[in-house]
N, CA and C atoms as an extended XYZ file, in Angstrom:
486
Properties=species:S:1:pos:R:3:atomname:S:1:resname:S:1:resid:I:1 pbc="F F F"
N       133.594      170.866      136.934 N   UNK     1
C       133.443      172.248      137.342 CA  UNK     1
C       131.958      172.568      137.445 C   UNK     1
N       131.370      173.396      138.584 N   UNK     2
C       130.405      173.906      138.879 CA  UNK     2
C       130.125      175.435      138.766 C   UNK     2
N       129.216      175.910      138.164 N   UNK     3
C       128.906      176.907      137.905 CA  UNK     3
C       128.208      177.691      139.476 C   UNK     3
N       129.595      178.444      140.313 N   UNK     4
C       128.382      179.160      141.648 CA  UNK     4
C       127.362      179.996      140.998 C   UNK     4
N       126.599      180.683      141.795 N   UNK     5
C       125.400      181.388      141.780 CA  UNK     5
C       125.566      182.509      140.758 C   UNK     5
N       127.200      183.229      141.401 N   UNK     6
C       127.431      184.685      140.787 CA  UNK     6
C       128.117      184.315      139.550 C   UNK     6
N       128.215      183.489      139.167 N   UNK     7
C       128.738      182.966      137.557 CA  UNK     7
C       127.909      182.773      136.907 C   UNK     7
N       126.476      181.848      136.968 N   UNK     8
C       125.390      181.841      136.383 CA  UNK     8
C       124.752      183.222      136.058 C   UNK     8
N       124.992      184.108      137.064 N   UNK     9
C       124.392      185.457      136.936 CA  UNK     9
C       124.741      186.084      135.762 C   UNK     9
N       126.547      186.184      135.809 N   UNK    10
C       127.218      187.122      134.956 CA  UNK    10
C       127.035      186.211      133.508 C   UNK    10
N       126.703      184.629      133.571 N   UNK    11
C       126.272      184.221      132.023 CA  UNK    11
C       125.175      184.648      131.816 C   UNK    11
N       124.171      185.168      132.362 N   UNK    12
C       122.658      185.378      131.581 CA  UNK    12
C       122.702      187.016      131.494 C   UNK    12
N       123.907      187.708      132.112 N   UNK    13
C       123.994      189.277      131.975 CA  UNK    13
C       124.856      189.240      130.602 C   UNK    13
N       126.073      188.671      130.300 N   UNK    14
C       126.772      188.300      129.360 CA  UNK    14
C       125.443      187.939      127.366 C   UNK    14
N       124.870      187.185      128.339 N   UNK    15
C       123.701      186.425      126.896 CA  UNK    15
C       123.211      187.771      126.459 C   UNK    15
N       122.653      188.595      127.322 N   UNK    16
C       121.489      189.668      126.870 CA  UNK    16
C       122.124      190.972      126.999 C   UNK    16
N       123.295      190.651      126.709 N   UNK    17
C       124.709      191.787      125.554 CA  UNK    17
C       125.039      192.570      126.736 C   UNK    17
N       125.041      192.675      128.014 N   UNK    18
C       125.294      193.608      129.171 CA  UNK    18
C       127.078      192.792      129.494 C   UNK    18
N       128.194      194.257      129.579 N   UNK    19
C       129.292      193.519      130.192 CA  UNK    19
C       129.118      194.156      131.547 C   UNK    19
N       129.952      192.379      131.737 N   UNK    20
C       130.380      192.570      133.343 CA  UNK    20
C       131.597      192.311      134.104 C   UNK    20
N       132.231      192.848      135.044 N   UNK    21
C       133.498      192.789      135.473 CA  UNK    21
C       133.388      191.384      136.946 C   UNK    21
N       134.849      190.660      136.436 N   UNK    22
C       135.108      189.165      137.438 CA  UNK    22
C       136.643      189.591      137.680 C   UNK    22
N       136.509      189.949      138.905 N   UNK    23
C       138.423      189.876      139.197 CA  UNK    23
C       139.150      188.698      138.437 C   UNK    23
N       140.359      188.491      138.235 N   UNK    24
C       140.851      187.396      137.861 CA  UNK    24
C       140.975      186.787      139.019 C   UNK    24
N       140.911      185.386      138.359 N   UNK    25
C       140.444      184.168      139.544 CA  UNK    25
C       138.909      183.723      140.059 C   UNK    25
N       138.383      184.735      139.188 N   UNK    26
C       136.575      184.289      139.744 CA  UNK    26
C       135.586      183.621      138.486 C   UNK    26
N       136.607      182.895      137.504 N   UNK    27
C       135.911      182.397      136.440 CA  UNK    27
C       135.218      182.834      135.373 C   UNK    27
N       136.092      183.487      134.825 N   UNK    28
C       135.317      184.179      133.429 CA  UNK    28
C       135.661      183.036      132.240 C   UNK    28
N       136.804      182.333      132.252 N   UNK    29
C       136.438      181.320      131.107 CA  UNK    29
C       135.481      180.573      131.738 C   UNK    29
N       135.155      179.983      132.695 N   UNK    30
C       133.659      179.006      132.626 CA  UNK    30
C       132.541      179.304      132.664 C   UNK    30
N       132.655      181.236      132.938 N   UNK    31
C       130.605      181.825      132.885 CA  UNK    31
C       130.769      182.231      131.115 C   UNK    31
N       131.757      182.913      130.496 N   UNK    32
C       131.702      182.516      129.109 CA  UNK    32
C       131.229      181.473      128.543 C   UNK    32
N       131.191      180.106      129.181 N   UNK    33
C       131.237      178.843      128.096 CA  UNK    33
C       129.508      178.924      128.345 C   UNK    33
N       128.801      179.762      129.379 N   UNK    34
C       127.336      179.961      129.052 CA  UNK    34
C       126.540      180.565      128.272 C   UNK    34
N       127.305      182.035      127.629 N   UNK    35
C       126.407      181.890      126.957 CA  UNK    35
C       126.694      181.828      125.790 C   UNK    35
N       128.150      181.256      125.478 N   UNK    36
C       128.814      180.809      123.942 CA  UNK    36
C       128.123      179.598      123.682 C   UNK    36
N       127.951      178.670      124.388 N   UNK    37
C       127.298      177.193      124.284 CA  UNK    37
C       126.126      177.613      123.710 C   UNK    37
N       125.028      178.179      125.016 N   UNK    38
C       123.495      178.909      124.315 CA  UNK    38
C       123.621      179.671      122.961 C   UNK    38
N       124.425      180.551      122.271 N   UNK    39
C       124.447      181.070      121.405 CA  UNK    39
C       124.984      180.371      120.159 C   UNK    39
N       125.639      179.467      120.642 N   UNK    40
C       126.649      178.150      119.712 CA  UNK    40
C       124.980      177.555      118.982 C   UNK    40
N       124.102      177.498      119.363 N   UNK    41
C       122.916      176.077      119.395 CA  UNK    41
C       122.557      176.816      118.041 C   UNK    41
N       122.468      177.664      117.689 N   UNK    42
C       121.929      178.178      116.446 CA  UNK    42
C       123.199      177.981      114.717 C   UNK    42
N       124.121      177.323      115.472 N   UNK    43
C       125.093      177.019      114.601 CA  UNK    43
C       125.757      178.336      113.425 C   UNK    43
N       125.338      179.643      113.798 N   UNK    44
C       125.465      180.666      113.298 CA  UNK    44
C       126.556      181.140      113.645 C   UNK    44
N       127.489      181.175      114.440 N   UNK    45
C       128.952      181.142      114.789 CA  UNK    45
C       128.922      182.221      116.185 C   UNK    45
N       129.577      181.630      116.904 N   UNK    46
C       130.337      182.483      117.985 CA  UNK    46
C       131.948      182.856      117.813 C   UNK    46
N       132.054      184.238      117.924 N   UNK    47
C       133.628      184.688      118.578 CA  UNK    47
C       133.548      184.718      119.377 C   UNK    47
N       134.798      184.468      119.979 N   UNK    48
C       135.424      184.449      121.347 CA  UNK    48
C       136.517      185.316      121.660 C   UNK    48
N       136.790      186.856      121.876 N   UNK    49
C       137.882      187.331      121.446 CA  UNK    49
C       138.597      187.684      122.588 C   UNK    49
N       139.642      187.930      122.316 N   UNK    50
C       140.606      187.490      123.485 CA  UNK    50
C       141.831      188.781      123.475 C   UNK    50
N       142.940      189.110      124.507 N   UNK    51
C       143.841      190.498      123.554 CA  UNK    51
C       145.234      189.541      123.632 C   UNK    51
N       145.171      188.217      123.275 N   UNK    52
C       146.799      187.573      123.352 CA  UNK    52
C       146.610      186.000      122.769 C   UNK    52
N       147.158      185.444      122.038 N   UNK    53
C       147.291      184.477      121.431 CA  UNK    53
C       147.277      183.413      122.162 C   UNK    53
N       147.810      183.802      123.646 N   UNK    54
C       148.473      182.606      124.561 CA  UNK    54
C       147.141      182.299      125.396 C   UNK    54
N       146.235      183.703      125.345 N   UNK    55
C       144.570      182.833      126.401 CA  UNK    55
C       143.766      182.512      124.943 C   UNK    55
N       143.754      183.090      124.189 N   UNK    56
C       142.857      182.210      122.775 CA  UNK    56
C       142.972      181.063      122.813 C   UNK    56
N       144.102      180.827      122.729 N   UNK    57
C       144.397      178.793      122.667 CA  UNK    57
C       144.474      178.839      124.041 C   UNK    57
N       144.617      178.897      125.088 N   UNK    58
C       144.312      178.848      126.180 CA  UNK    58
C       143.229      178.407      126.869 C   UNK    58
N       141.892      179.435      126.509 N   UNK    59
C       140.996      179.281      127.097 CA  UNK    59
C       139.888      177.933      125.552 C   UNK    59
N       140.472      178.283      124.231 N   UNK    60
C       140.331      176.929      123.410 CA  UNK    60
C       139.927      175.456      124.396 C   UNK    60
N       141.661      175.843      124.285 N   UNK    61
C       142.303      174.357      124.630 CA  UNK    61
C       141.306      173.498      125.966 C   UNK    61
N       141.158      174.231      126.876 N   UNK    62
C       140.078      174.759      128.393 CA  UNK    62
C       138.746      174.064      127.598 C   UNK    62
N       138.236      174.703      127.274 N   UNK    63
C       136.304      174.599      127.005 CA  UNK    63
C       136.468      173.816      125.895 C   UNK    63
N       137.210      173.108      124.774 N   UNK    64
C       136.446      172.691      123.795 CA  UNK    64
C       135.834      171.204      124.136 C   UNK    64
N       136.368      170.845      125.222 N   UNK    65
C       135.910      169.442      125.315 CA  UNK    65
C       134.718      169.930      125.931 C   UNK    65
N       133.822      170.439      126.218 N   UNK    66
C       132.563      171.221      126.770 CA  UNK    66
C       131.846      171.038      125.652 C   UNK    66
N       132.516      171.941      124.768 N   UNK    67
C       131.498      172.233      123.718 CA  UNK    67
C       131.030      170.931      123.038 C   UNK    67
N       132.878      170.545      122.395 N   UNK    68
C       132.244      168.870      121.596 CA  UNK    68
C       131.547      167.562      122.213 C   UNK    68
N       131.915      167.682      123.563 N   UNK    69
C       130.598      166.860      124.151 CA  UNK    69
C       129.000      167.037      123.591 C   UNK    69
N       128.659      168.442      123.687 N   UNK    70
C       127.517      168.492      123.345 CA  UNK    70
C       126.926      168.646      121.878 C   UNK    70
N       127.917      168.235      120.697 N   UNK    71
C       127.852      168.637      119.578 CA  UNK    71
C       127.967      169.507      119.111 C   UNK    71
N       128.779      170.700      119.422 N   UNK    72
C       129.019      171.819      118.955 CA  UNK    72
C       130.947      171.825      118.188 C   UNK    72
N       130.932      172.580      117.488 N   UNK    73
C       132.357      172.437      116.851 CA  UNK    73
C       133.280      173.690      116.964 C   UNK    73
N       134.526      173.973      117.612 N   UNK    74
C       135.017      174.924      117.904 CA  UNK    74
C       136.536      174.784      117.751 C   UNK    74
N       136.801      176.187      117.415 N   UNK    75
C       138.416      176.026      116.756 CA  UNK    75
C       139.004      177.331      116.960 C   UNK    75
N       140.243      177.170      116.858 N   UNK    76
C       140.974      178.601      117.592 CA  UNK    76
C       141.401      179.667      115.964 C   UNK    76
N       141.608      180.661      115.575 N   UNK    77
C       142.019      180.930      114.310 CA  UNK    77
C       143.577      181.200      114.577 C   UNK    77
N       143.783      181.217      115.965 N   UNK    78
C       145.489      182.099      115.957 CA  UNK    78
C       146.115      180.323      115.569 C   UNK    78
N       145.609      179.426      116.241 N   UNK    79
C       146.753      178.127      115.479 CA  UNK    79
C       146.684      177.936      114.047 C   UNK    79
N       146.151      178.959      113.331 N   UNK    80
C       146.638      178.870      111.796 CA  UNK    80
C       147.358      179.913      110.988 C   UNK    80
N       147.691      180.139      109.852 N   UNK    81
C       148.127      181.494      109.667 CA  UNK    81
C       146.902      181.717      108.534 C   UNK    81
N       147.119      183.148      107.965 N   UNK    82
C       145.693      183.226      107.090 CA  UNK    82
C       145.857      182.696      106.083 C   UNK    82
N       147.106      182.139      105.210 N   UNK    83
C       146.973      182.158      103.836 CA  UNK    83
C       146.547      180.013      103.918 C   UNK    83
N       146.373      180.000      105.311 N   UNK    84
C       146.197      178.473      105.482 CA  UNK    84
C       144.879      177.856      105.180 C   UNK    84
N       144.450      176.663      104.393 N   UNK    85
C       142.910      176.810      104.329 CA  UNK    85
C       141.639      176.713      105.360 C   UNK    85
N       142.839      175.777      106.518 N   UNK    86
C       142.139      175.293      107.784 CA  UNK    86
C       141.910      176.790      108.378 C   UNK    86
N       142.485      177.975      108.234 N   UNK    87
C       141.931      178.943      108.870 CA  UNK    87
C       140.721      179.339      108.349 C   UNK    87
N       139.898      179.700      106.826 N   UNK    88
C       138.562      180.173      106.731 CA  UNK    88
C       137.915      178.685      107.783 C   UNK    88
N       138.331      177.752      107.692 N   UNK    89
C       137.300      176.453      108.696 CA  UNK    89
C       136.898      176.620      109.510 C   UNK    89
N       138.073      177.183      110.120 N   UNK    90
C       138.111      177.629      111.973 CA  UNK    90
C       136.549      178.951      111.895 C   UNK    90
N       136.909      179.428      110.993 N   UNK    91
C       135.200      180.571      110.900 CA  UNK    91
C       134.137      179.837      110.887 C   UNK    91
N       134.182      178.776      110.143 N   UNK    92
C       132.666      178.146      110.183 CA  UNK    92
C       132.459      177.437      110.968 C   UNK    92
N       133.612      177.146      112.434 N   UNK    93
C       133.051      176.587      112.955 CA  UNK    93
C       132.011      177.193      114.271 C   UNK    93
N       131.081      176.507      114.823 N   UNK    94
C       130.524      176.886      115.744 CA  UNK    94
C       130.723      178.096      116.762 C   UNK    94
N       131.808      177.777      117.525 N   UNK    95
C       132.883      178.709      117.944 CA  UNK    95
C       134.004      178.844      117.644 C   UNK    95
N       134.241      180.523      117.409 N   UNK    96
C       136.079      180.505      116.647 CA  UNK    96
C       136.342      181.372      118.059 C   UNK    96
N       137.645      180.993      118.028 N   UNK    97
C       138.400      181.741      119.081 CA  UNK    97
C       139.594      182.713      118.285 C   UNK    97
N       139.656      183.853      118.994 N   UNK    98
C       140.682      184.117      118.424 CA  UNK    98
C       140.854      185.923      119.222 C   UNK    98
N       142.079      186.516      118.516 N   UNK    99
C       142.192      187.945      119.345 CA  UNK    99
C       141.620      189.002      118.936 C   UNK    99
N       141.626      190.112      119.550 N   UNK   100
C       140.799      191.180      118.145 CA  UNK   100
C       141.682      191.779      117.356 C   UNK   100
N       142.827      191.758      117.273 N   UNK   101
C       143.305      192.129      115.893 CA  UNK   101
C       143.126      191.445      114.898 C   UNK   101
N       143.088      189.611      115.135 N   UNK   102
C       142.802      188.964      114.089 CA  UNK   102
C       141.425      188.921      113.534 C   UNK   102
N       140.478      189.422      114.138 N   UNK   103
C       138.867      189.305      113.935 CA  UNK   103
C       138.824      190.821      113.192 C   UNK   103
N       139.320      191.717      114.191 N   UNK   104
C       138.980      193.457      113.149 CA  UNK   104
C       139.946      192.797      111.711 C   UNK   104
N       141.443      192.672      111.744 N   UNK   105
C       141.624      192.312      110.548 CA  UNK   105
C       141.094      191.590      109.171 C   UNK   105
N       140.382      190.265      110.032 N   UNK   106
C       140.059      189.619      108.854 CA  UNK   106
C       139.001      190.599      108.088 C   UNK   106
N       138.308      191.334      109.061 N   UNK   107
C       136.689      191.640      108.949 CA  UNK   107
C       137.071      192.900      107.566 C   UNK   107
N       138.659      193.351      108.212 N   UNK   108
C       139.073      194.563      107.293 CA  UNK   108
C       139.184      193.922      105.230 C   UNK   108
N       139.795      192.707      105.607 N   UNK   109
C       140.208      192.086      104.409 CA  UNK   109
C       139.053      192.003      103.750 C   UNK   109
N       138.155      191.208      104.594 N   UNK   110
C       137.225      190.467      103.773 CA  UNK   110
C       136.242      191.772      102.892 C   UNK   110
N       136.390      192.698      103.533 N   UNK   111
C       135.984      194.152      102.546 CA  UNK   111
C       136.618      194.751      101.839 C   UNK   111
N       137.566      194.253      101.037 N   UNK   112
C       138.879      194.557      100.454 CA  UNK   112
C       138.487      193.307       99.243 C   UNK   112
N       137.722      192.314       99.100 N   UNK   113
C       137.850      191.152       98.729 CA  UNK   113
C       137.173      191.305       97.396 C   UNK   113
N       138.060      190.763       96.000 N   UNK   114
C       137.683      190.634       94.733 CA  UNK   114
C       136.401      190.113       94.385 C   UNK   114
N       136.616      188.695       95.046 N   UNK   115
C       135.455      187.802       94.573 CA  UNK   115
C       135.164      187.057       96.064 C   UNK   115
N       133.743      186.389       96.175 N   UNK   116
C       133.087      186.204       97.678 CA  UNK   116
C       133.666      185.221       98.025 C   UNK   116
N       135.274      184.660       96.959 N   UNK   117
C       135.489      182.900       98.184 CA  UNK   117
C       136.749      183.712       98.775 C   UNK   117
N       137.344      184.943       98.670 N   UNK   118
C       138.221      185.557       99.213 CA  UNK   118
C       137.830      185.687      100.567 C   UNK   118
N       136.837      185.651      100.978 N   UNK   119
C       135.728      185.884      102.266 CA  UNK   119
C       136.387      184.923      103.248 C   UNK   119
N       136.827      185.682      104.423 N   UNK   120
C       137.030      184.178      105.629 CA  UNK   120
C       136.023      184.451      106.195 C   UNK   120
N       135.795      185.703      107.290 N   UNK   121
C       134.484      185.288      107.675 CA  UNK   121
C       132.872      185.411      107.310 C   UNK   121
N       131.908      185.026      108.301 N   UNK   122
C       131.134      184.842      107.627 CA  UNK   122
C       129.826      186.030      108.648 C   UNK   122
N       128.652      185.958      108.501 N   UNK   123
C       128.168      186.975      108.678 CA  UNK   123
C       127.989      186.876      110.328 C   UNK   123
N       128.742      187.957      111.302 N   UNK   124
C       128.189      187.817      112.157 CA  UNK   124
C       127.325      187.706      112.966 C   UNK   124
N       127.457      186.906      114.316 N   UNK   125
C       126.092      186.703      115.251 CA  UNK   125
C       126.204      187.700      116.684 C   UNK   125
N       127.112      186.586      117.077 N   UNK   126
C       127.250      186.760      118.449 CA  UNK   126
C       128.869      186.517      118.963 C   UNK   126
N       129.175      187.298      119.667 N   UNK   127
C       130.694      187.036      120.147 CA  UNK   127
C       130.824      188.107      122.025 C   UNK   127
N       131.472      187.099      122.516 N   UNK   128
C       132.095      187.938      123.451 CA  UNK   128
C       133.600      188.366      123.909 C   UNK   128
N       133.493      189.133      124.414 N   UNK   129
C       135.066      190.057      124.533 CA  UNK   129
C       135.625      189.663      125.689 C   UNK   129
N       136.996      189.128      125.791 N   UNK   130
C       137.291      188.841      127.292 CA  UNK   130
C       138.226      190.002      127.333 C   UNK   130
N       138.143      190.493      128.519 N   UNK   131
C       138.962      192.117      128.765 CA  UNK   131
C       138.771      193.066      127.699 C   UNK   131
N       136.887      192.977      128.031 N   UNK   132
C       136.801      194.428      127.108 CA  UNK   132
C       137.527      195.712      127.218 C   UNK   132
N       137.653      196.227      128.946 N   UNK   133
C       138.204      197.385      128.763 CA  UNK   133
C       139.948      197.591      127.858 C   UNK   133
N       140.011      196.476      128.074 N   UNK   134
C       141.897      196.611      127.193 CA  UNK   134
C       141.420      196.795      125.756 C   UNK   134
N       140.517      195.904      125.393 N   UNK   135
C       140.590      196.233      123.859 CA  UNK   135
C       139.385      197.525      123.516 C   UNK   135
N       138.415      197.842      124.010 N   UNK   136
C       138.204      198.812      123.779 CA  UNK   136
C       138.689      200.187      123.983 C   UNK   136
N       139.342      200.299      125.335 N   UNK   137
C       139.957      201.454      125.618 CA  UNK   137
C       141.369      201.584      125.593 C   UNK   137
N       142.239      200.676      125.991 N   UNK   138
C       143.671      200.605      126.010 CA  UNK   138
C       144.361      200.261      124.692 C   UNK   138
N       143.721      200.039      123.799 N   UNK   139
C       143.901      199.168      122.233 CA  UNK   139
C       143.167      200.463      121.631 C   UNK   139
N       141.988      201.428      122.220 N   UNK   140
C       141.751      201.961      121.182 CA  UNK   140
C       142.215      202.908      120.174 C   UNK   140
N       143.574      203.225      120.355 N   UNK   141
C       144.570      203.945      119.942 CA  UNK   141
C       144.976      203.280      119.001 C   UNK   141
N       145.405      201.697      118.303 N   UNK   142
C       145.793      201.052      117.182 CA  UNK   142
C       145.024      200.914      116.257 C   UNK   142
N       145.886      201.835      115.531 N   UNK   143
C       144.944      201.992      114.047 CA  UNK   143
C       144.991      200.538      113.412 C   UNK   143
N       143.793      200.279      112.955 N   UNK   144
C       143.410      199.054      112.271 CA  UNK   144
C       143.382      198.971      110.787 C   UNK   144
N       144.642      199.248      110.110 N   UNK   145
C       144.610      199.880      108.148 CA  UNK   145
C       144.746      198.746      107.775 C   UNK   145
N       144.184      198.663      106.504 N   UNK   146
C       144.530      197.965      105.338 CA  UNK   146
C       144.390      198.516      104.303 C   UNK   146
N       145.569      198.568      103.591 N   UNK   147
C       145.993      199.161      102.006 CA  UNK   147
C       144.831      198.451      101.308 C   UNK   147
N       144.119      199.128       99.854 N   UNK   148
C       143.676      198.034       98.896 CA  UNK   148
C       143.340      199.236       98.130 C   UNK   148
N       143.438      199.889       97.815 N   UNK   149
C       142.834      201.363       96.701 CA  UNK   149
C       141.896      201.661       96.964 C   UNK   149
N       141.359      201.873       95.716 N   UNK   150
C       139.919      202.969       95.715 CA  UNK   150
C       138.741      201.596       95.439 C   UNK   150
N       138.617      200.380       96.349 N   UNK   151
C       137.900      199.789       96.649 CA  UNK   151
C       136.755      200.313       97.093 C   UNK   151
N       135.329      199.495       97.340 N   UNK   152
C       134.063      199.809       98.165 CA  UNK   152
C       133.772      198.912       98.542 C   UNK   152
N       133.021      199.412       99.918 N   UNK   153
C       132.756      197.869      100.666 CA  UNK   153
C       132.126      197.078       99.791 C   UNK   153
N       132.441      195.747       99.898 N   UNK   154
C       131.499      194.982       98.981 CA  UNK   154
C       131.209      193.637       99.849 C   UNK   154
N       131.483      193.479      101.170 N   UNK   155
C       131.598      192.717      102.435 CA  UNK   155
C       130.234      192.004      101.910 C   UNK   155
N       128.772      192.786      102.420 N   UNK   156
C       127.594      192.849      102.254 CA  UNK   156
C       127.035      192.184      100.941 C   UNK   156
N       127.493      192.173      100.059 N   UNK   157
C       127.629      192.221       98.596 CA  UNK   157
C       127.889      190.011       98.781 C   UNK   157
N       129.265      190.186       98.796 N   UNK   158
C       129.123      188.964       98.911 CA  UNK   158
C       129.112      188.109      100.055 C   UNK   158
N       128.841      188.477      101.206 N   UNK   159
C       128.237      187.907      101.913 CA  UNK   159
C       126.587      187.309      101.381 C   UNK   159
N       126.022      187.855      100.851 N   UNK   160
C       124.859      187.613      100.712 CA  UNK   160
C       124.769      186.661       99.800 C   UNK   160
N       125.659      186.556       98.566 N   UNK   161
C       126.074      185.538       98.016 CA  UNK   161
C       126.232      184.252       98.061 C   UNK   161
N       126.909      184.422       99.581 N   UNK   162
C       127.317      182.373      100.246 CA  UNK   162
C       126.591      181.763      100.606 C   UNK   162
């Protein structure tokens, strides 16, 4: 696969946090793998978020031979469940893929969390949104709760810890 002109474009508009709209069919999983790869190199983690389980492993399944060619390590979180251990893994790796309920969720837990190995993820970098407008605007109506009492964030707390 070759990257045309207007794909290279929308990866270096994508890198320097600007979204941009690709009809379907004009390659948004392969101008993604530009600037997830570039942002991958710092080994600080990329999301990849997605609004359906079936393009997470989808577009996974698609780019990882991309990535691990070049030494980078990438893993989907929806092929695990949470109480699994291979799922905190899938966080550390290079690139995690996964949807945004499972990313706002974890992010909800992990501030809910007793002690810092309760922690799946880890401090964010960089991630991009495929069909932002669905999950920001069409999704923005689902409340995102998690029960835990009269907790305080303590995310920060032990993050700083690991």
């Amino acid at each position: 696969m070759v990257h045309y002109d207007e794909q290279l474009l929308d990866g270096i508009f994508l890198h320097h946090g600007y979204a941009t709209e690709m009809a379907t069919g004009e390659g948004k999983t392969l101008v993604a793998t530009l600037p997830v790869f570039l942002n991958a190199l710092t080994h600080d983690g990329v999301h990849l978020m997605t609004v359906n389980d079936y393009l997470s492993k989808r577009d996974f399944e698609t780019t990882r031979p991309i990535y691990m060619f070049y030494g980078l390590t990438a893993n989907c979180i929806e092929k695990f469940s949470r109480n699994d251990r291979r799922y905190k893994s899938a966080y550390l790796s290079d690139i995690t893929f996964g949807t945004n309920f499972s990313f706002v969720f974890d992010y909800l837990y992990d501030h809910l969390a007793n002690q810092p190995e309760e922690c799946i993820q880890r401090k964010q970098n960089y991630a991009i949104i495929d069909e932002l407008d669905s999950i920001l605007i069409d999704d923005a109506d689902d409340p995102h709760i998690v029960g835990g009492g009269n907790f305080h964030n303590n995310g920060e707390i032990f993050k700083e810890n690991l």
